[in-house]
N, C-alpha and C positions, 0 to 999 in steps of 0.2 A: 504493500500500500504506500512506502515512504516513497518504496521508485519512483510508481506510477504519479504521487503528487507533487515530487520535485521537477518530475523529466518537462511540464508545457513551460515550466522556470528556467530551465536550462537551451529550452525554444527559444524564447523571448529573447534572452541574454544575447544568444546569438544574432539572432533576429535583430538588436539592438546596437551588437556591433557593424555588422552589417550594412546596417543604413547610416551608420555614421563615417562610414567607410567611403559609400555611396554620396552622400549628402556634401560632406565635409568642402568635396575638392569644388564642384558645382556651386557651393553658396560664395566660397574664396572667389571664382570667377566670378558673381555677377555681383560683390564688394569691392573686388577691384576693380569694375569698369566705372563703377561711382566716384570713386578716390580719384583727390590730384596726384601729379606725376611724381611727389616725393613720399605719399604715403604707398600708391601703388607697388613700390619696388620692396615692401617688407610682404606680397606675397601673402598676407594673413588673413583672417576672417575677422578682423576687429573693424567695429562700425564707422566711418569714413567721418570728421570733422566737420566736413560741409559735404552735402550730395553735388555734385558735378554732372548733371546729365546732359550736358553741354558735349560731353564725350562722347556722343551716340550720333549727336549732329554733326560730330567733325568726320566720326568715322563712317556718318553714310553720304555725307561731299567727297571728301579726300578718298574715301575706297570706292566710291564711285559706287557705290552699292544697288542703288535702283535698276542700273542696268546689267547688273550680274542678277538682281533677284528677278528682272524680265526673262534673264535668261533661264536661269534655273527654272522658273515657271512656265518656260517653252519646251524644255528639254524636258523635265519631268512630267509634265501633262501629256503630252504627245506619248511616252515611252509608256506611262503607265496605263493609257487608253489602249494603246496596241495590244501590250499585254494582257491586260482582262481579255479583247476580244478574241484575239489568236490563240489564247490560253483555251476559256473557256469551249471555241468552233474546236479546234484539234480534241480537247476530254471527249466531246461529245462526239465526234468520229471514231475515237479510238475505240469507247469502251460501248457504245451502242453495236457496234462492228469488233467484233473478239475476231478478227481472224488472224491468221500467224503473224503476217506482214504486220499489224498494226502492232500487234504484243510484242513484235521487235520495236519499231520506232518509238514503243512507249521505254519499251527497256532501255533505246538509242537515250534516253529523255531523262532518267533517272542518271545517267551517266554523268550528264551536265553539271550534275548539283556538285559534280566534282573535278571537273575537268578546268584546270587554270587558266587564266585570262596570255593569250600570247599575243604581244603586242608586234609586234614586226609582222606577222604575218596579215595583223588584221589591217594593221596598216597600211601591207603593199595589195591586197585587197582593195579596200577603201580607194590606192589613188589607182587602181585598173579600173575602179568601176564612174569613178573624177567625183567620186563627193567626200573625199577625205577633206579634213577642216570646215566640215558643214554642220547643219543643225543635224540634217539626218543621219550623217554618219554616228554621230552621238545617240540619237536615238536608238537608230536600228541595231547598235551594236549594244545599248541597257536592255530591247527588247529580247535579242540573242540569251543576255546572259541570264534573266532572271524569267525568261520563259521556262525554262524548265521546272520550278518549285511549284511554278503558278500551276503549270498541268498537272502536277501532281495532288496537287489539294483538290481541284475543278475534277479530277477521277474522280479521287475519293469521293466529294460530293454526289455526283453522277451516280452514284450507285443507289442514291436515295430517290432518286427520280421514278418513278414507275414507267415503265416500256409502255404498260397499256395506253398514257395521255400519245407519245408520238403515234399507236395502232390508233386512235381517235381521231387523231388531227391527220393522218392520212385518210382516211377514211371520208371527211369533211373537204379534200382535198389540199388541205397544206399540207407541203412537201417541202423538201433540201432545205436551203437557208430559211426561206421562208419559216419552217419547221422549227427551226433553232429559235430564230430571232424572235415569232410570236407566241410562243408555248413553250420551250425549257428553257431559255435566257432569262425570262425574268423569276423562274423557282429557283434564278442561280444568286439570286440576290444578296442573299447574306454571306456565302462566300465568295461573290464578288466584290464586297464592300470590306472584307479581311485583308482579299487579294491586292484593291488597292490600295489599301491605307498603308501595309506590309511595303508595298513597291514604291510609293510614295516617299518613306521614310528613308528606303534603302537607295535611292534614287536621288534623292535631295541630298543626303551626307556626301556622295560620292564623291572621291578625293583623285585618287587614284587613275580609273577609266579619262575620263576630262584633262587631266595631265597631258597623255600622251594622243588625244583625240582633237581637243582642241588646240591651233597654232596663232591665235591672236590674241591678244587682251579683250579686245572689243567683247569676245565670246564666252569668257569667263565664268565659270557660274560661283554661287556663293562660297563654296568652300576652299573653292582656288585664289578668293580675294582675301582670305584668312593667311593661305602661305603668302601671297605677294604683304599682307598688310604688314607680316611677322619682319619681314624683311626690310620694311621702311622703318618700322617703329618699334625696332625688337628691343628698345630700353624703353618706350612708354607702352609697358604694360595694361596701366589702366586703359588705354585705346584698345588698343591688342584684345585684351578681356570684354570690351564692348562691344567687337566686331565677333568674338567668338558668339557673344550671345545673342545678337540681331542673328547672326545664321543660323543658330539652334532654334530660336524662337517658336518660329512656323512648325518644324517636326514636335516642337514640344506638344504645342497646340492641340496640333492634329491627332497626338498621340492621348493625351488626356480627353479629348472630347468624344475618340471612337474606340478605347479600350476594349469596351464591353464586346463591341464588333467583333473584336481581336481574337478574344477567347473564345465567343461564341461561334466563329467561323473553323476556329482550327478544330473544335471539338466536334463540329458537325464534317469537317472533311476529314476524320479518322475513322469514317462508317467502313466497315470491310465486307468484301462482296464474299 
């Protein structure tokens, strides 16, 4: 009985360290973009003398911010769009149609979730096809990589679907796309609304991909105006720290208001057939 009523205590504890683990470094960031430039450099979570949000105007002129966050909200909305639709039309090919070939390209699909980003090749790709340094090469190469999870969840889901609504809607005579787009896209709802938020998130942080994809400043998205800003102002922290959080911001948002989506989504694409 001692076990059982210490052990949710020794939960918590942890639980407690945890978040403070978690907590800690994130509250230091958005204390220091408030600080002036000589409190900012002690780094700490002590409450700033006077609020300075003067800092959040300088760093969305001088980082130029509005037009990395156009961008970002070009590249991301495009990439994320694709993906639900592509995602969800291929689930509903694959597993409405079990035949060998398809249980291959599914298993081709699960392969993705692990297969590394190689950048030379996508790149001499991209300028064979002449839209390297464009929006779409960006696009179509986040839609490439994050297609594969997407289809895997839109399976799963799929399997909750009943065969007999498509025998009904043939029957009534809607057929192919038709078929998808007026009768099982929208029972795809709720892990459609996972899949974007999920893409969204992983899509907007992206550091990495954009690096090597895009070759001008002009095209920058927000996380890239983070390294360049590091580089202009890498002793005025407090800026630094304020431009980290104008680009978190939006995923924060987004991540607190569709949570519930989140869990609700992933728990429903774990149905197994």
């Amino acid at each position: 009985m001692r076990t059982q009523r210490n052990y949710p205590i020794f939960n918590e504890i942890i639980l407690w360290i945890g978040s403070i683990v978690v907590i800690y470094p994130l509250l230091m960031v958005v204390l220091t973009s408030l600080k002036s430039l000589p409190e900012s450099a002690q780094l700490s979570i002590s409450i700033p003398s006077t609020f300075h949000f003067e800092n959040y105007r300088t760093v969305f002129i001088d980082g130029k911010m509005f037009r990395a966050l156009l961008n970002s909200l070009i590249i991301t909305g495009f990439a994320v769009l694709l993906i639900v639709i592509l995602s969800a039309l291929l689930s509903f090919i694959i597993m409405r149609n079990r035949s060998k070939l398809n249980r291959w390209i599914f298993k081709l699909f699960t392969l993705g979730l692990i297969a590394p980003f190689a950048a030379l090749p996508t790149i001499k790709t991209l300028q064979l096809l002449q839209i390297y340094g464009t929006y779409a090469s960006v696009i179509l190469v986040f839609t490439a990589l994050f297609m594969s999870f997407a289809t895997i969840l839109f399976s799963g889901y799929m399997l909750s679907v009943p065969r007999e609504l498509d025998e009904a809607a043939i029957v009534d005579g809607c057929t192919g796309l038709s078929l998808f787009y007026k009768v099982i896209f929208p029972l795809l709802r709720p892990i459609s609304i996972t899949i974007s938020i999920l893409n969204f998130m992983w899509v907007w942080n992206e550091f990495y991909y954009p690096l090597f994809l895009v070759n001008k400043s002009s095209m920058w998205t927000l996380p890239l105006t983070v390294f360049n800003f590091f580089g202009l102002y890498s002793r005025s922290w407090n800026l630094v720290a304020a431009n980290m959080v104008l680009v978190s911001l939006p995923v924060v948002i987004a991540y607190l208001f569709a949570q519930k989506y989140i869990v609700s989504g992933m728990t429903a694409g774990a149905v197994k057939g």
